[in-house]
C-alpha positions as CSV (number, residue, x, y, z in Angstrom):
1,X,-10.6,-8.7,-50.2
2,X,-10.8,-12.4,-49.4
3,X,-9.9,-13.4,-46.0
4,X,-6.6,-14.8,-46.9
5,X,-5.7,-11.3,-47.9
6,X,-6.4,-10.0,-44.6
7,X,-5.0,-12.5,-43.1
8,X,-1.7,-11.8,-44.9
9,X,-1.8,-8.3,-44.0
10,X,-2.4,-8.7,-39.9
11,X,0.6,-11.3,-40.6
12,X,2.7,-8.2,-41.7
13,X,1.4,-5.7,-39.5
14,X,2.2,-8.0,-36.2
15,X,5.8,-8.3,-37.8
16,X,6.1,-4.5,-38.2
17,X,4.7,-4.0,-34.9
18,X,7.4,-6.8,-33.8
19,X,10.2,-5.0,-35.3
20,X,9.2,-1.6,-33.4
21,X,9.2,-3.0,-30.1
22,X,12.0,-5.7,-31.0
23,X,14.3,-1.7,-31.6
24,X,12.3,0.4,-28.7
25,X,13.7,-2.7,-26.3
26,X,17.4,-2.5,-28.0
27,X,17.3,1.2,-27.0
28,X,15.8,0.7,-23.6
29,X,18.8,-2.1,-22.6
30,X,21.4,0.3,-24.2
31,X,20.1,3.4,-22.1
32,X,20.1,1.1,-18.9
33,X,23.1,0.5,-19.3
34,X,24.3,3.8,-20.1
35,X,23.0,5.3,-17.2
36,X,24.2,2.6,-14.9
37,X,27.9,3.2,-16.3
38,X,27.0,7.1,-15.8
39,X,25.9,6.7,-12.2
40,X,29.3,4.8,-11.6
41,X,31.3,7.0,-13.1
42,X,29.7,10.4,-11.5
43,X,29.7,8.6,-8.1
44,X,32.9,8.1,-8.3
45,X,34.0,11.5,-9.5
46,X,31.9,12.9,-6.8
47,X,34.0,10.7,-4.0
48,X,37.3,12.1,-5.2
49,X,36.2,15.5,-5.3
50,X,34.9,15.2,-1.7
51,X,38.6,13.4,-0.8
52,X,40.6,16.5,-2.3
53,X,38.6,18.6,-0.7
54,X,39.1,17.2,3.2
55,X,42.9,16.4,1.7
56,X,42.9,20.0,1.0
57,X,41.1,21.6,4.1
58,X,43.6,19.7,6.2
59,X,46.5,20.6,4.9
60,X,45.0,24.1,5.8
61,X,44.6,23.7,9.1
62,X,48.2,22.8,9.3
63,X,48.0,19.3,10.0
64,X,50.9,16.9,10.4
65,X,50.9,13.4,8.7
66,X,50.8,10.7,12.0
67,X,54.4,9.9,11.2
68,X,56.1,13.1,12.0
69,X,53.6,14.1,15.4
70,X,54.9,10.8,16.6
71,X,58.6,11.7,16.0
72,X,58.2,15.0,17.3
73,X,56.3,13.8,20.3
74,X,58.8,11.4,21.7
């Protein structure tokens, strides 16, 4: 092999190693933001599960809206 033919070949390794990492940092962005939509969406599925549940234990405990203590108080 003359140098020009290994020089050809590096050239087409580097752009097969290019290609790899060009596709490994395509996957990485998606994932990122994947998991950032996934984070959103689980926070806020955990907020109204914590919001039923103190809507839930209140109504429990027999509280009254504001609205009608107020009427009945006066």
């Amino acid at each position: 092999m003359d140098a020009e033919q290994i020089q050809q070949q590096m050239r087409i390794r580097r752009a097969a190693i290019d290609a790899k990492l060009d596709r490994l940092q395509a996957a990485a962005d998606t994932a990122r933001r994947r998991s950032a939509a996934a984070f959103l969406i689980a926070t806020s599925v955990g907020l109204l599960a914590v919001w039923l549940v103190r809507r839930r234990a209140a109504r429990r405990r027999g509280r009254r809206p504001e609205a009608l203590r107020l009427a009945r108080v006066s």
